[in-house]
C-alpha positions as CSV (number, residue, x, y, z in Angstrom):
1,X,-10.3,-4.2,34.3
2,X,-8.2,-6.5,32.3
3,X,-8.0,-10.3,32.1
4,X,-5.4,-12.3,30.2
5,X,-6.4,-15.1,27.9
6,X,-3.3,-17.8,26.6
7,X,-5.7,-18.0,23.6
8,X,-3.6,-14.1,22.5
9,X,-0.5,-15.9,22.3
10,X,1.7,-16.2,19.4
11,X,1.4,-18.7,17.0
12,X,3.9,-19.9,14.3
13,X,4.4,-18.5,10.6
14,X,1.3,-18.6,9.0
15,X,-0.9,-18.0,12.1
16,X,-4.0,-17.3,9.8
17,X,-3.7,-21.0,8.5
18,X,-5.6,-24.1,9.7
19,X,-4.8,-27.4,8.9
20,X,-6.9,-29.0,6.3
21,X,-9.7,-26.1,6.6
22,X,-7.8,-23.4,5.1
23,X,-8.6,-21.1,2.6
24,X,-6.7,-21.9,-0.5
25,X,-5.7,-19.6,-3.8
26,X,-4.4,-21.0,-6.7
27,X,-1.9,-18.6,-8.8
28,X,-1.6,-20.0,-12.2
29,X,1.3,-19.2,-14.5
30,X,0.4,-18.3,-18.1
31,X,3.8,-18.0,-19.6
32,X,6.3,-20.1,-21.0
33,X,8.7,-18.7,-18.5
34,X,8.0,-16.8,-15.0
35,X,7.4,-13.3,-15.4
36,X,9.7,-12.8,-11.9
37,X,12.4,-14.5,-10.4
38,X,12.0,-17.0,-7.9
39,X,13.1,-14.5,-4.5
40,X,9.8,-12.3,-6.1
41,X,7.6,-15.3,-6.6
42,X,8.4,-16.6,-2.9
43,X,7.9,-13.4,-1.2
44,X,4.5,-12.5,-3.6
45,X,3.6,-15.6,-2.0
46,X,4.2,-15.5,1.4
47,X,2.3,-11.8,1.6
48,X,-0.6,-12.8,0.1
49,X,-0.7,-15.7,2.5
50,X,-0.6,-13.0,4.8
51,X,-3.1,-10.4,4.0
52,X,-5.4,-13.0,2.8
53,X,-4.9,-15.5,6.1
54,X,-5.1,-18.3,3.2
55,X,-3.0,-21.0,1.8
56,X,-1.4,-19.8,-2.0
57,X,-0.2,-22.2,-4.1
58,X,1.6,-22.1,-7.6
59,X,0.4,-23.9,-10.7
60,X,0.8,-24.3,-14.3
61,X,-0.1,-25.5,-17.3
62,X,1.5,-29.1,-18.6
63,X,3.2,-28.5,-21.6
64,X,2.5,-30.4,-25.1
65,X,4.6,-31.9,-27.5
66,X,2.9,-29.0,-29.7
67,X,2.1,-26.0,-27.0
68,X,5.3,-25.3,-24.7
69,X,3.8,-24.5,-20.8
70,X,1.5,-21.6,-20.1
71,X,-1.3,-19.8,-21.9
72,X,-0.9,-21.6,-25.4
73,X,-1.0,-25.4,-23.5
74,X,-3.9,-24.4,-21.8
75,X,-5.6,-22.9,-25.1
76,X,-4.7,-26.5,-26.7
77,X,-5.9,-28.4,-23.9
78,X,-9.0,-27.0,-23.2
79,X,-9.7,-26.6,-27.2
80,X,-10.8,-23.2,-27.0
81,X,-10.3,-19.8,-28.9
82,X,-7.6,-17.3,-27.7
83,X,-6.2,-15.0,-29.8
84,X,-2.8,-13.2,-29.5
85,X,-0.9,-10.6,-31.4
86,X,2.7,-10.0,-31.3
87,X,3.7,-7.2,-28.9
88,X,5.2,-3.7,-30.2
89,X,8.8,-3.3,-30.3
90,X,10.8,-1.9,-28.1
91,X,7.5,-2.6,-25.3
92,X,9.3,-5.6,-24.1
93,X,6.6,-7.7,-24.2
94,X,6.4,-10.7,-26.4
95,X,2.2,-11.1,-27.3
96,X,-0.6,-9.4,-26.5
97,X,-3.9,-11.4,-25.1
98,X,-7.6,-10.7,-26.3
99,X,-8.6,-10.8,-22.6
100,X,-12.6,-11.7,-23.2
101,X,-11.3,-14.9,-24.3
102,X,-8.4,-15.5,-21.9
103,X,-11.3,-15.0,-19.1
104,X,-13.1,-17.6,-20.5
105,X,-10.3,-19.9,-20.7
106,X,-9.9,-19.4,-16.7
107,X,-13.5,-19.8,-16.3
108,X,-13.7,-23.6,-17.9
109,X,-10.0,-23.8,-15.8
110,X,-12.2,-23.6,-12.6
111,X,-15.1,-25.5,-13.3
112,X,-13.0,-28.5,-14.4
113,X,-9.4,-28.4,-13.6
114,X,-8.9,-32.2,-14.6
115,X,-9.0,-30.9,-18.6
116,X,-6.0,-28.8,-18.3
117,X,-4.5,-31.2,-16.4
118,X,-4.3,-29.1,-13.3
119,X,-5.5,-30.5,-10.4
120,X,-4.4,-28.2,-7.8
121,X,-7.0,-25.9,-9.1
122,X,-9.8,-28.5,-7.3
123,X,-11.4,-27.2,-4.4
124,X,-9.5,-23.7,-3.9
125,X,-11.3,-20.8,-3.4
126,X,-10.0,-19.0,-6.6
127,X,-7.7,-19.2,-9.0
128,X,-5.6,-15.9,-10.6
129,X,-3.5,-16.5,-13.6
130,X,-0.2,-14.1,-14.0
131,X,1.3,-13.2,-17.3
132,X,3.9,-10.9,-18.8
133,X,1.5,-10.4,-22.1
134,X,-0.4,-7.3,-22.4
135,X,-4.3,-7.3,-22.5
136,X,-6.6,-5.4,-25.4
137,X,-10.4,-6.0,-25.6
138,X,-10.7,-4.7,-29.0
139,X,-8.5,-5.1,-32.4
140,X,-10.6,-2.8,-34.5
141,X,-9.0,-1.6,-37.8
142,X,-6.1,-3.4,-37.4
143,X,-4.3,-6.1,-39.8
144,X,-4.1,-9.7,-38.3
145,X,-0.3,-9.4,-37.4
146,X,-0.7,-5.9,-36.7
147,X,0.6,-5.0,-32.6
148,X,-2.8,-3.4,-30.6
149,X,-1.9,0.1,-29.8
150,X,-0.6,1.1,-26.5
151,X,-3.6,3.2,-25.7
152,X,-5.8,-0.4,-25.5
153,X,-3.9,-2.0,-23.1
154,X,-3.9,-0.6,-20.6
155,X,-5.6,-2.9,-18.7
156,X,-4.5,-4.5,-15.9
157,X,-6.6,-7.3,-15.0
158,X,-9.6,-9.2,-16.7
159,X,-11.4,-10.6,-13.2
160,X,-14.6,-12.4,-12.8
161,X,-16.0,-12.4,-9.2
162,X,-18.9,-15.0,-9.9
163,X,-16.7,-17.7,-11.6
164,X,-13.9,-17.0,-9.0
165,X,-11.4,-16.8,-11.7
166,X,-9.4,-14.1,-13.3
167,X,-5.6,-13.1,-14.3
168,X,-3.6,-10.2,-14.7
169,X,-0.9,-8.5,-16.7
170,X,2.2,-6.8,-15.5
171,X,3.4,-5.4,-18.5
172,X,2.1,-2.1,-17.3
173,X,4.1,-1.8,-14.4
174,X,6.9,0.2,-13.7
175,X,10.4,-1.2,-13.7
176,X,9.4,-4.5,-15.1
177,X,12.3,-4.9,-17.0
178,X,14.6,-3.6,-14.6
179,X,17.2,-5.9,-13.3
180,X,19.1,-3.6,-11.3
181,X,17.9,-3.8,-7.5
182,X,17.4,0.7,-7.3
183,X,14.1,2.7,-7.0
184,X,12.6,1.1,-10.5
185,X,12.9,-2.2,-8.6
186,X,11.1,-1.3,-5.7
187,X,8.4,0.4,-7.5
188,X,8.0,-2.8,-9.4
189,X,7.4,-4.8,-6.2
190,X,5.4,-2.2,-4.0
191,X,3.1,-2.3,-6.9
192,X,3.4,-5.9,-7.6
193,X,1.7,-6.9,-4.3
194,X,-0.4,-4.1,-4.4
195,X,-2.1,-5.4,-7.9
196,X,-2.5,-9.0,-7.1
197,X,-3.6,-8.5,-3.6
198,X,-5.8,-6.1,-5.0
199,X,-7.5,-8.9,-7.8
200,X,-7.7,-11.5,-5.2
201,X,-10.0,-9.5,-3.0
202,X,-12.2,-8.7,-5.9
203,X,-12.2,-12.7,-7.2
204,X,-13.1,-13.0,-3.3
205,X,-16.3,-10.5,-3.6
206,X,-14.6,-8.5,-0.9
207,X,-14.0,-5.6,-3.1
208,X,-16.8,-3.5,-2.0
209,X,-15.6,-0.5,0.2
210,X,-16.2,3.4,-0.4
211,X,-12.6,4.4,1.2
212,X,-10.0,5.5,-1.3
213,X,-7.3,4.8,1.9
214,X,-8.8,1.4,1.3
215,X,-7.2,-1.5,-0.6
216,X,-11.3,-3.0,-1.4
217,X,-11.9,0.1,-2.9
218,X,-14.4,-0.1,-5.3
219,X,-12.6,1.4,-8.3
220,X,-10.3,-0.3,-10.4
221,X,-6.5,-1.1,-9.7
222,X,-4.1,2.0,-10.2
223,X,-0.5,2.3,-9.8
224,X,-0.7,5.7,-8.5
225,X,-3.5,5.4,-6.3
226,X,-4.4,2.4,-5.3
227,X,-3.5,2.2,-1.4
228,X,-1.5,-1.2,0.0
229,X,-3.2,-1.0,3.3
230,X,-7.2,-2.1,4.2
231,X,-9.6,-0.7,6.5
232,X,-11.2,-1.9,9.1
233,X,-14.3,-3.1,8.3
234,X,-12.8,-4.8,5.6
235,X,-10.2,-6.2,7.5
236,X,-13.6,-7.5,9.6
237,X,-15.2,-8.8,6.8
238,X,-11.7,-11.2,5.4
239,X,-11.1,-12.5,8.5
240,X,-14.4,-14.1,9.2
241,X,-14.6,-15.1,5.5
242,X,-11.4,-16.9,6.1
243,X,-11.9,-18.7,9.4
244,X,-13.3,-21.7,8.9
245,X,-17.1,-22.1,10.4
246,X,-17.5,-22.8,14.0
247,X,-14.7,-20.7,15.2
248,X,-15.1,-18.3,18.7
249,X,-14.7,-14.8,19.3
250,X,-10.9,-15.9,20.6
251,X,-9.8,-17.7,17.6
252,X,-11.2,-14.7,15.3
253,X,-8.9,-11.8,17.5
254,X,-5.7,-14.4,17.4
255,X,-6.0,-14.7,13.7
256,X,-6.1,-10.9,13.1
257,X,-3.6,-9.9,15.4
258,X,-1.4,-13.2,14.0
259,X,-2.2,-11.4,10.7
260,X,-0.5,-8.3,11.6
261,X,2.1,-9.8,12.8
262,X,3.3,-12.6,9.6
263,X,1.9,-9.2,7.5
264,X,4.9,-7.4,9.0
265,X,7.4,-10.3,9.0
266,X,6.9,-10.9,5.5
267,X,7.3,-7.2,4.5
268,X,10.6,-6.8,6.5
269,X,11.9,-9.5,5.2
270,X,11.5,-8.6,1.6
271,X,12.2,-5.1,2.1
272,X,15.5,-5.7,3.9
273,X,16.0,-8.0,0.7
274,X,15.6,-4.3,-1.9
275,X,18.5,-1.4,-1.9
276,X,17.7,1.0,1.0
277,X,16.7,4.2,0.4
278,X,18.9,7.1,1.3
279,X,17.3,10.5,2.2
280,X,18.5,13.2,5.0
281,X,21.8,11.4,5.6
282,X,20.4,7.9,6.4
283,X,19.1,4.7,5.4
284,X,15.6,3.8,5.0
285,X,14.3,0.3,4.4
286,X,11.7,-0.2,2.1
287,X,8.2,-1.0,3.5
288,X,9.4,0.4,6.9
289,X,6.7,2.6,8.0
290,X,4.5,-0.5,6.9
291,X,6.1,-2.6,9.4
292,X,6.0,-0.1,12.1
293,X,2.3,0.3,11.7
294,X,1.5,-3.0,11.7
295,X,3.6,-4.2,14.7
296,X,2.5,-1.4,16.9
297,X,-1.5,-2.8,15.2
298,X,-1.1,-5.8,16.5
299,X,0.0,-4.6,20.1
300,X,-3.1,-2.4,20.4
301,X,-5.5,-5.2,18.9
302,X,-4.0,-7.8,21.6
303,X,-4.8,-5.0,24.3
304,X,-8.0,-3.9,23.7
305,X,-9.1,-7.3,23.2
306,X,-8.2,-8.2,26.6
307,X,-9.7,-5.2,28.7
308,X,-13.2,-5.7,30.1
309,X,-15.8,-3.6,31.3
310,X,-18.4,-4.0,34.0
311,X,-21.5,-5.4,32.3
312,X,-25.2,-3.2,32.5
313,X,-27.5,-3.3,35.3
314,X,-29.8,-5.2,32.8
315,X,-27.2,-8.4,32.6
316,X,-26.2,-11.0,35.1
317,X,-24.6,-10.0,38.1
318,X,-21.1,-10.2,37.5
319,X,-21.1,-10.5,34.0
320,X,-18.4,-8.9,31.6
321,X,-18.7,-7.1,28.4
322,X,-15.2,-7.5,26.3
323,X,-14.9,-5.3,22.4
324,X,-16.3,-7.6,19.2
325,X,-13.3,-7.9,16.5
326,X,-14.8,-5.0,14.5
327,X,-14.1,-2.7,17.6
328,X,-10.9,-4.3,18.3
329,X,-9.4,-4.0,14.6
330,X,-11.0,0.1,15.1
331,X,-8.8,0.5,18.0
332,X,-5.6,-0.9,16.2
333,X,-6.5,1.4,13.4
334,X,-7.5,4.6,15.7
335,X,-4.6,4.2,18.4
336,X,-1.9,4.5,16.0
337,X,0.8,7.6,16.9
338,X,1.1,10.4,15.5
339,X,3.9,10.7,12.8
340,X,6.2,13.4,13.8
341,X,7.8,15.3,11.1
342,X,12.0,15.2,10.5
343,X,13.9,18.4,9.4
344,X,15.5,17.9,5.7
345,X,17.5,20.0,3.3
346,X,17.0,17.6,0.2
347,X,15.2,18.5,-2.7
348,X,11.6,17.2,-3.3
349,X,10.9,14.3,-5.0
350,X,7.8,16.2,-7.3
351,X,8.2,19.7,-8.3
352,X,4.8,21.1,-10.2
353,X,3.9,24.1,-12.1
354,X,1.2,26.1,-10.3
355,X,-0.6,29.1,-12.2
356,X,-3.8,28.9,-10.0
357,X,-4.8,31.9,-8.2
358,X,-6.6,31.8,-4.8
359,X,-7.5,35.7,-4.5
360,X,-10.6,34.6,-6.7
361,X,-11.8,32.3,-4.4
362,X,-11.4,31.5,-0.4
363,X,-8.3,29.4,0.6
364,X,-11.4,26.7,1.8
365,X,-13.8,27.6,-1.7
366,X,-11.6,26.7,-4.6
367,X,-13.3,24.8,-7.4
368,X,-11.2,22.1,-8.1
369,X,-9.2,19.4,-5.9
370,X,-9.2,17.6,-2.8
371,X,-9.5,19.9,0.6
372,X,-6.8,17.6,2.2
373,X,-4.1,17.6,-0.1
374,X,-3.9,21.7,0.0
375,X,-0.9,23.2,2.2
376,X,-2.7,25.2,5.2
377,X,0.6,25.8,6.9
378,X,1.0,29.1,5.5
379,X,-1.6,30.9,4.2
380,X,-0.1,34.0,1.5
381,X,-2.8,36.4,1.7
382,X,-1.6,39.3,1.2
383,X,1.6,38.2,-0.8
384,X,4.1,39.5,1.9
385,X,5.3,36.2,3.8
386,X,8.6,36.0,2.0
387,X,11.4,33.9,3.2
388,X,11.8,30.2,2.7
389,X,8.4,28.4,2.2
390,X,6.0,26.5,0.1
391,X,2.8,27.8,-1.1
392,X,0.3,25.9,-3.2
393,X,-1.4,28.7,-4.7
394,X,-1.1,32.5,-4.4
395,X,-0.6,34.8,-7.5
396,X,-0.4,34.3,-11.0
397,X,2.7,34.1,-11.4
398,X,4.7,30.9,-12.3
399,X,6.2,28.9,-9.2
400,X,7.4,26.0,-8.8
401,X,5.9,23.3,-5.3
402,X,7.1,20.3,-4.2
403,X,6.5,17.3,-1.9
404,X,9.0,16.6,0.7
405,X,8.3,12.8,1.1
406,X,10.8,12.5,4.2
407,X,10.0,15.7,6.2
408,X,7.1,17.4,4.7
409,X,7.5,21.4,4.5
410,X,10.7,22.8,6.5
411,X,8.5,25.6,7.8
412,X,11.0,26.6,10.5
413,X,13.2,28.6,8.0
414,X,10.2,31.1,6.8
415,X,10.2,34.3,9.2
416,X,6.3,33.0,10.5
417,X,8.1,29.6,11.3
418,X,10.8,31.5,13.3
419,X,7.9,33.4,15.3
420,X,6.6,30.1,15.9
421,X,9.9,28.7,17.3
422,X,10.4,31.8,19.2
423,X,7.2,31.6,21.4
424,X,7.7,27.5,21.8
425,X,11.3,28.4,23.5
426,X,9.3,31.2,25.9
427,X,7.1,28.3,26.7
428,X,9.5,25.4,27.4
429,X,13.2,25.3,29.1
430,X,15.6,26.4,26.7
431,X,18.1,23.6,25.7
432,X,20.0,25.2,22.8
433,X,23.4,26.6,23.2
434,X,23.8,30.1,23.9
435,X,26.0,32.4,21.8
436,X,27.5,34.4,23.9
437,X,28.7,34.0,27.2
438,X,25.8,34.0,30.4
439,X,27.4,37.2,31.6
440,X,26.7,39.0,28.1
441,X,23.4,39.9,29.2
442,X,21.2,43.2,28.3
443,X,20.1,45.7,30.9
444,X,17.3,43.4,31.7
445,X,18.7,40.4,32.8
446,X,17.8,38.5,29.4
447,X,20.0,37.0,26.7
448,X,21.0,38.9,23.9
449,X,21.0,36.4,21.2
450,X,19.6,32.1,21.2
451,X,20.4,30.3,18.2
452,X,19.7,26.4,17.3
453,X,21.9,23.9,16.1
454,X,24.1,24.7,13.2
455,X,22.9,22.4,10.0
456,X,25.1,22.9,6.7
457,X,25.3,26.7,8.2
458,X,21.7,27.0,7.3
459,X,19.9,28.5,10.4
460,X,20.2,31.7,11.7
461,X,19.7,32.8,14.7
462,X,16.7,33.7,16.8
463,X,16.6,37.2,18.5
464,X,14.9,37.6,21.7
């Protein structure tokens, strides 16, 4: 059974905000100048309005006839030590911060806004600081003007989850400097959001989960690893931290599925604002399979929070049971479709040496790596497959794998992929084009010869 509530309907930009209750996050610039432009800045702050259903706000610092704006006014107003060191050359960055005292600077920031003369800073929830400067930790065995090697800063944030204040650097990301709008661009901003998404869940004491698919994971941020998407218990777990107290099972589902929905909006939006990505002869947006996800989320969370079931014998008669919002948000996560994989003839994005060999060990008892990122399509045993294919492992001889990020592995040009194609046509109607005319036909009624599709003069064909 199903009911309909009006409380699922659609609210406008900014669903997750409520007037004067709101959850507010202050981002405080450090530097003289923004480290971004402004298109950056507005669409950093409209998706973390999204993802953290709160109200984000920019500050900074008041400049002084002796201190120009940033982190040298606020080390002048608030009369404490920060230390800085010029940056190396050719690093494009200008200084380098000692972070312990930089942290301490935000703490004082937070506790009493009204000495830097910030006041935006009063009563949000948190406040992040953003800089272009790199961070070290320790100058040990250097001279006083002398750059801090790159090996100690590599840091990317200094965060304190019981002040609620923190900042981070970007001078570690890639394509920083980039002005031209191609892949180092869109690296820059994937992993822009990503790492100050990331430090606002752990100022928010939200950065707790065990998932590595999670963007709360536990371990620090990494440009590599970190993952742009959350689960759903932590999903669970922002939400009601964000709604304001006194709030119904109703007003909890709209704000997550109004969530999704501004979540997808604002990525579309800034994607369609990057150079597309051409792969396979067509144009991909970036941040599209994001959007997909979360617009076909929000259609499933909007469902299953409207079916019903019968309640138990043990309840009133006629009474209702409906999902809770963690069981809802599971159902958006769980109903997702499958991704189906697209044929490609372009060259992989990551070729790797491999010199491992899995005749010492089962394909499922090797030593080292993670189960799931092994290839199980094709399993070289006996090293006689041949043909077109991709092994991770196998002898000891050099080879050279690769990840297909469009496609995955093209297994329907190795001879086991073409075994696998032959039985699917037994199985289904056959809707290729024959070769030869229907009445070249052998002695027993059957076709002499199927083929597929011609790509680039690639395939051959299938004999039956």
């Amino acid at each position: 059974q199903f009911a309909h509530f009006a409380g699922f309907g659609v609210t406008p930009y900014g669903g997750c905000r409520r007037d004067g209750d709101a959850m507010r996050i202050v981002l405080l610039q450090l530097d003289e100048r923004p480290p971004f432009d402004n298109a950056v800045q507005e669409a950093l702050i409209r998706y973390l309005s999204a993802v953290l259903c709160a109200e984000v706000e920019v500050a900074e610092v008041p400049k002084l006839p002796i201190a120009p704006c940033g982190w040298r006014a606020l080390h002048e107003r608030l009369k404490l030590d920060l230390r800085s060191r010029p940056g190396r050359p050719n690093s494009g960055v200008d200084r380098q911060l000692f972070a312990p005292q930089l942290l301490e600077a935000m703490r004082v920031l937070k506790q009493d806004p009204n000495a830097a003369a910030v006041p935006s800073v009063e009563g949000a929830q948190c406040v992040l600081g953003i800089t272009g400067c790199e961070l070290f930790v320790s100058s040990e065995g250097l001279r006083p003007d002398e750059p801090v090697p790159q090996e100690r800063t590599s840091s990317f944030s200094v965060l304190s989850a019981r002040s609620r204040a923190g900042a981070v650097s970007i001078a570690n990301l890639d394509g920083r400097r980039s002005s031209e709008s191609g892949p180092s661009r869109r690296k820059f901003v994937r992993q822009l959001l990503i790492l100050v998404s990331h430090a606002c869940l752990e100022l928010l004491r939200l950065k707790s989960c065990q998932s590595p698919q999670c963007l709360a994971y536990v371990r620090p941020f990494s440009p590599a690893t970190t993952s742009m998407n959350m689960c759903c218990e932590c999903e669970d777990a922002l939400i009601r931290l964000a709604a304001p107290q006194g709030k119904d099972w109703v007003d909890l589902v709209t704000a997550a599925a109004d969530r999704y929905r501004d979540l997808g909006d604002a990525l579309h939006e800034l994607g369609s604002s990057l150079h597309p990505i051409k792969l396979s002869r067509r144009g991909y947006i970036e941040f599209e399979e994001d959007c997909d996800w979360l617009h076909i989320a929000e259609e499933i969370l909007r469902e299953s929070a409207a079916e019903r079931k019968s309640g138990l014998p043990s309840n009133a008669p006629g009474a209702m049971r409906r999902r809770s919002l963690l069981n809802c948000l599971r159902c958006a996560h769980e109903g997702q479709p499958h991704r189906t994989l697209k044929r490609t003839f372009t060259q992989p994005l990551l070729k790797r040496t491999c010199l491992m060999d899995m005749t010492q060990s089962a394909p499922y008892r090797h030593h080292c790596g993670d189960l799931s990122k092994w290839s199980t399509a094709i399993v070289n045993r006996k090293h006689t497959a041949g043909g077109h294919y991709v092994e991770l492992g196998g002898s000891l001889q050099q080879k050279k794998i690769g990840s297909f990020v469009d496609s995955g592995l093209n297994a329907s040009l190795a001879p086991s992929g073409q075994r696998r194609m032959q039985k699917t046509l037994e199985q289904l109607p056959v809707t290729w084009r024959q070769q030869r005319p229907a009445y070249a036909r052998a002695h027993d009624g059957r076709a002499l010869v199927e083929e597929l599709p011609k790509i680039r003069g690639r395939t051959r064909a299938l004999e039956i």
